[in-house]
N, C-alpha and C positions, 0 to 999 in steps of 0.2 A: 490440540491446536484450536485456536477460535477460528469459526470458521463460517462463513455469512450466513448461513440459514441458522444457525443455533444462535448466531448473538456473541458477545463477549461477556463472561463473565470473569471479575477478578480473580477467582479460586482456579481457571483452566492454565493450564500447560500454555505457557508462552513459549511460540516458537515461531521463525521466518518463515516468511509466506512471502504470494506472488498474487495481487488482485489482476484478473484480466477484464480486458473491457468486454467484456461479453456477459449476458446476464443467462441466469437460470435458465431462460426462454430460450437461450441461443440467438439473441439479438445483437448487434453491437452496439454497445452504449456510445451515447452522445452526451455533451457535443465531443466534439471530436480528439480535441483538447484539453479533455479532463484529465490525464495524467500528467502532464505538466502543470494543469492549475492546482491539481492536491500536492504535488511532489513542491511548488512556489509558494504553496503555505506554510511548507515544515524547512522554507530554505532561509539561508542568512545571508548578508553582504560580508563581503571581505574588506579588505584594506585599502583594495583600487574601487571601493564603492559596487564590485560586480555582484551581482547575485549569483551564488553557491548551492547548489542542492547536500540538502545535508546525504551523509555518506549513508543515515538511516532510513531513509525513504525515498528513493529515486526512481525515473521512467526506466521504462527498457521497452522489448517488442518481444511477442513472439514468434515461434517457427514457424504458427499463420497468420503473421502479420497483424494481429490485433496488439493496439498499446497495451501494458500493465506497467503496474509500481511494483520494486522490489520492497518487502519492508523486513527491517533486519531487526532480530528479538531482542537488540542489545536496544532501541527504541525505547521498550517499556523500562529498565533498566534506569534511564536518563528521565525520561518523561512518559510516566501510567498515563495521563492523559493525552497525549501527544499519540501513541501507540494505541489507546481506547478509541481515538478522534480516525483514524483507521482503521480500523475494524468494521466498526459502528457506520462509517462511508459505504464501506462495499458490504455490509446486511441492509443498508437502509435503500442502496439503488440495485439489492439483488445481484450482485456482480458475483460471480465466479470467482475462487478464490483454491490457490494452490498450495498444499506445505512444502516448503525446503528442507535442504538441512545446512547448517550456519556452514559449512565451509563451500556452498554454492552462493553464498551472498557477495 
């Protein structure tokens, strides 16, 4: 699993994770809004013009209420850069980052 202190490299295990807003520190990451701003750059408009979060990178919350993105490993799959372009978010702002397993996505 890439996982924000190591970095992503091509050659690891691609698997779904959970970035939480919280950093190494046990701080809460700001601003407050950043999971909807990263989850608004991997999103598309649809037909009525709305914006869509793609089904591979989406907000959630947790059980303590801090935001995170889910990101599903079928991402890399579609788009290595798209998938690398998260990762590389949550090692670069130290964010906390959680493995799943693809039938919790």
């Amino acid at each position: 699993m890439p996982t924000a202190p190591s970095g992503y490299h091509m050659s690891e295990k691609i698997e779904s994770f959970i970035i939480v807003g919280v950093t190494h520190e046990g701080k809460t990451f700001r601003p407050s809004d950043w999971a909807d701003r990263l989850c608004g750059i991997m999103s598309a408009f649809d037909q009525d013009n709305r914006m869509k979060y793609s089904p591979y990178v989406r907000p959630g919350c947790s059980l303590t209420g801090h935001k995170t993105v889910v990101v599903d490993a079928r991402l890399h799959k579609l788009n290595p850069l798209a998938y690398k372009f998260v990762v590389d978010f949550a090692h670069s702002n130290h964010l906390q980052v959680e493995p799943i397993s693809d039938d919790q996505v």
